[in-house]
C-alpha positions, -999 to +999 in steps of 0.1 A: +755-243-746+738-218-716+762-212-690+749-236-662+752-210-632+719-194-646+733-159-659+721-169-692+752-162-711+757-186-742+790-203-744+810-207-770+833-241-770+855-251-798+859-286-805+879-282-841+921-291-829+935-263-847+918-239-828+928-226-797+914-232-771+900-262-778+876-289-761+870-324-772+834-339-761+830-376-755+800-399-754+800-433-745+775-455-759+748-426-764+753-417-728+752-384-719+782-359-727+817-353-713+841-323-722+875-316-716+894-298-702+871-275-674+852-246-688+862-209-668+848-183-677+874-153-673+852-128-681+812-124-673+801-145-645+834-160-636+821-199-637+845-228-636+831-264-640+838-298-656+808-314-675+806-352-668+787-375-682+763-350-685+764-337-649+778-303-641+802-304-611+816-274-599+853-261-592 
């Protein structure tokens, strides 16, 4: 996914368990997406948000 703070950086989310760090990614009845845990970016930009149900909400 594009960062969401508009730097333009792709993001790179694992959702396979073995790897670490991981994500999962939920969606309820076609609805719209939610991960888990946060995303922050330590490096870059700096971002740190939670994506739920499809709506980005800032930390």
């Amino acid at each position: 996914m594009r960062c969401p703070c508009g730097c333009g950086d792709d993001l790179e989310l694992m959702l396979l368990s073995e790897v670490k760090p991981n994500w999962s990614l939920e969606t309820k009845n076609g609805d719209a997406p939610t991960l888990r845990p946060s995303v922050w970016r330590k490096s870059g930009c700096g971002s740190h948000f939670w994506l739920r149900e499809g709506h980005i909400h800032w930390c």
